[in-house]
C-alpha positions in Angstrom: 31.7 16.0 214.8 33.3 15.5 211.6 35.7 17.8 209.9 34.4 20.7 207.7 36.0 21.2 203.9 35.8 24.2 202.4 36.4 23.2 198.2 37.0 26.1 196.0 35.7 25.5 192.2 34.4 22.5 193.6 31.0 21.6 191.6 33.0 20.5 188.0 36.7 18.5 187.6 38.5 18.0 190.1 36.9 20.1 192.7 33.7 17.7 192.2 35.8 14.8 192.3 37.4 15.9 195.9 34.0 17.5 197.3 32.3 13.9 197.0 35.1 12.0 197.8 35.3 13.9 201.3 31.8 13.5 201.9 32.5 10.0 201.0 34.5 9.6 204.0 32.9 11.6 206.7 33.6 14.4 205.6 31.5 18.0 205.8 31.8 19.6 203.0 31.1 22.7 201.3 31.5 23.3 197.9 32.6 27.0 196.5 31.3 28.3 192.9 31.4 31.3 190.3 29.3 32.1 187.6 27.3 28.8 186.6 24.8 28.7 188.2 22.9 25.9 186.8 26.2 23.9 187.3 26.4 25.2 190.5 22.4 23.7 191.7 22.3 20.1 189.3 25.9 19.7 191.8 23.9 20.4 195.0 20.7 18.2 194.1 22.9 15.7 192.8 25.0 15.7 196.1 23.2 17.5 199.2 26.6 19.4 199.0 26.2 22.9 200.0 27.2 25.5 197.5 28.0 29.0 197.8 29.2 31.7 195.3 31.6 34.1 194.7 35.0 34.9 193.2 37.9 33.7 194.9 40.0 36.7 192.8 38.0 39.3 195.1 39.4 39.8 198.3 36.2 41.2 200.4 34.1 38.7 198.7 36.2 36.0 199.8 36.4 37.1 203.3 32.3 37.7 203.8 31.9 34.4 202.2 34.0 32.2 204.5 32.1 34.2 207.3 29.3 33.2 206.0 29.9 29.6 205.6 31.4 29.6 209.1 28.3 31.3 210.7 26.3 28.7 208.2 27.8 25.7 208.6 30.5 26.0 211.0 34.1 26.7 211.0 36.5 25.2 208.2 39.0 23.2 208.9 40.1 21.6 205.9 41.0 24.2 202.8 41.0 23.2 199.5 42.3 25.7 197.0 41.1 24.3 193.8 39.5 27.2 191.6 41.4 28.4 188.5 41.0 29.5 185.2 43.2 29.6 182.3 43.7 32.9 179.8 46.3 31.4 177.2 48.4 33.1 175.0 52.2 33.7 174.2 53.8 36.5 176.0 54.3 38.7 173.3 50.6 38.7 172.2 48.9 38.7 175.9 47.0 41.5 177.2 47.3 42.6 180.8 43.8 41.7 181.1 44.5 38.4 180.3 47.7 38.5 182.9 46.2 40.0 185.6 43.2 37.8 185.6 44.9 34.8 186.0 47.4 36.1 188.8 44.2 37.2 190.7 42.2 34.2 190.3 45.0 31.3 190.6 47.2 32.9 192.8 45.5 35.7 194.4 42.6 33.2 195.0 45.0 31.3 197.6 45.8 34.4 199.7 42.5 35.4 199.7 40.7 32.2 201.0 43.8 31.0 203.2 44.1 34.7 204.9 40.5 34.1 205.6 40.4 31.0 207.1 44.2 30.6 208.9 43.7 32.6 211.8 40.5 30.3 212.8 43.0 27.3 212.0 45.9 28.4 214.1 43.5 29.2 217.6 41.4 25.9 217.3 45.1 24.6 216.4 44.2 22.3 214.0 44.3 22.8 209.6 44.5 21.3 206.4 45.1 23.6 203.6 45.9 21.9 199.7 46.4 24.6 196.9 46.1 23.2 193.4 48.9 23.7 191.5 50.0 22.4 188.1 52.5 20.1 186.5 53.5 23.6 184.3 54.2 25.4 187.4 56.8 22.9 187.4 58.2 22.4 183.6 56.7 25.2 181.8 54.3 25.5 179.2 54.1 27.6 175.4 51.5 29.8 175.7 51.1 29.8 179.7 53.2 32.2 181.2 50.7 34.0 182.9 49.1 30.4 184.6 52.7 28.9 184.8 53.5 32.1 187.2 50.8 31.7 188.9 50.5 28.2 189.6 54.3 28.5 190.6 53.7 31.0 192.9 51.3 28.9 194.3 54.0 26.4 195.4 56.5 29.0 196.6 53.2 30.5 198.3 52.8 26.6 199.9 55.9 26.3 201.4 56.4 29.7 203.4 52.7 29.2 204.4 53.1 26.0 205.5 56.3 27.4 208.1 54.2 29.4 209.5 51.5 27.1 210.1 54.1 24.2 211.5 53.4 24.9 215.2 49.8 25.4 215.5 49.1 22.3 213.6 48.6 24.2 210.0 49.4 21.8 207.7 49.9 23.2 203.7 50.6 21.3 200.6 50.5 21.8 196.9 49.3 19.3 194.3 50.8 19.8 190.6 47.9 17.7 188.6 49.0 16.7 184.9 47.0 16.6 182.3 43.6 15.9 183.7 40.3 14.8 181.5 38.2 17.8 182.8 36.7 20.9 181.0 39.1 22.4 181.2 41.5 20.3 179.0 38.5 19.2 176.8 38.8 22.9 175.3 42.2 21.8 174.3 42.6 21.1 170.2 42.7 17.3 169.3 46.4 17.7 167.4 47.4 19.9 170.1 46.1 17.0 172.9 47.8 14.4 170.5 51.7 16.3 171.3 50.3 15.9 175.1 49.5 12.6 175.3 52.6 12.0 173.6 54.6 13.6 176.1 52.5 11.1 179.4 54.3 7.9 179.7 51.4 5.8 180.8 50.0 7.4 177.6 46.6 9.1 178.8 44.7 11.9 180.7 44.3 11.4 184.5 41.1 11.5 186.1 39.5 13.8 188.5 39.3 10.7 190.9 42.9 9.7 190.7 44.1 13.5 191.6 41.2 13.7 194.9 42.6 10.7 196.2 45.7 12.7 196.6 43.9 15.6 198.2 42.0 12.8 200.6 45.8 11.7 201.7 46.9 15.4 202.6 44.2 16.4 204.3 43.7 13.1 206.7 44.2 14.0 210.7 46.8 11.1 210.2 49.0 12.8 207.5 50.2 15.6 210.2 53.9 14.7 209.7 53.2 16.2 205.7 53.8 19.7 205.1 55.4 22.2 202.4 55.1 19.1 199.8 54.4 19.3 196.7 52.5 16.0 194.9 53.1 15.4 191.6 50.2 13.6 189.6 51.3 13.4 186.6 51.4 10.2 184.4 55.5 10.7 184.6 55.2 13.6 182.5 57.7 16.1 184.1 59.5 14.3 187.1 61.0 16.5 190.1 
């Protein structure tokens, strides 16, 4: 029976990228949405992949999805924190609205979906758990303290997680993704993406592909001996 993967914002970027990459390889996979959903079905009938709804922000949502997705489909063994949203602005003009929203979603969203799934992991003694992090977690970014907290907490958040998963066969790591040619960074203004691409020594966006095959790695049965790492994909723009 092959392993089940649980992908949050997995029908668009990266999240599609990794979804059809682990079904790819043998993978069962379930793929995790909110709020498109037209997005949401063309990625199903395009893929077969399962989808499912909610908001990874919302604590009781997460927890009655994953039971429903275990009842469904089985129980998940492979966790890949992916969802996140962005709510720019510089400190002194940001709204709390536009703070707390991104704390909830990008790092809230981690406790939520790991504290749902790790207890399963730890009896069965066997997980794989990659939270999507961000080359600003690690070198800052004008205009992103809120999602520069947030996706640094997420590696901080990785590390003690992935102590107390060390025994039981847990196994949790963080990928900081540069710049990455999804939606996301499409919204981005041309002369503003200009300074970026500036900044990327091999001089262009990643794609989606490059950072799943990083997720496929981590999350192999054979890449036990991996945890509390952080990956950097990132062109060589900030190197750690």
């Amino acid at each position: 029976m092959s392993r089940i993967a649980l992908i949050t914002g997995g029908v668009s970027g990266i999240g599609a990228a990794t979804a059809r990459l682990l079904k790819a390889h043998g993978y069962t996979v379930v793929a995790n949405y909110f709020g498109n959903e037209a997005e949401a079905q063309a990625f199903h009938d395009e893929t077969g992949i399962p989808v499912y709804g909610w908001n990874v922000g919302d604590f009781a949502a997460s927890q009655a999805s994953v039971a429903k997705v275990v009842a469904e489909v089985g129980p998940v063994d492979i966790l890949v924190n992916n969802a996140g949203i962005t709510r720019d602005g510089t400190l002194h003009k940001m709204s709390e609205e536009q703070w707390r929203s991104v704390i909830d979603v990008d790092l809230g969203g981690c406790f939520n979906m790991c504290r749902a799934v790790i207890e399963g992991m730890r009896e069965r003694r066997f997980g794989r758990i990659v939270n999507v992090s961000s080359v600003n977690a690690l070198s800052g970014q004008f205009g992103q303290t809120n999602y520069a907290a947030a996706k640094a907490g997420v590696i901080g958040f990785t590390k003690a997680l992935a102590l107390e998963g060390a025994a039981r066969n847990v196994t949790v790591n963080a990928i900081a993704p540069g710049y990455t040619d999804t939606a996301m960074v499409a919204a981005v203004s041309a002369e503003a993406m200009k300074a970026v691409l500036g900044a990327v020594p091999v001089g262009r966006l990643g794609t989606p592909d490059e950072i799943a095959r990083g997720v496929l790695f981590l999350v192999e049965d054979e890449a036990g001996f991996v945890t509390g790492a952080t990956l950097s994909i990132n062109g060589g723009k900030y190197m750690a």
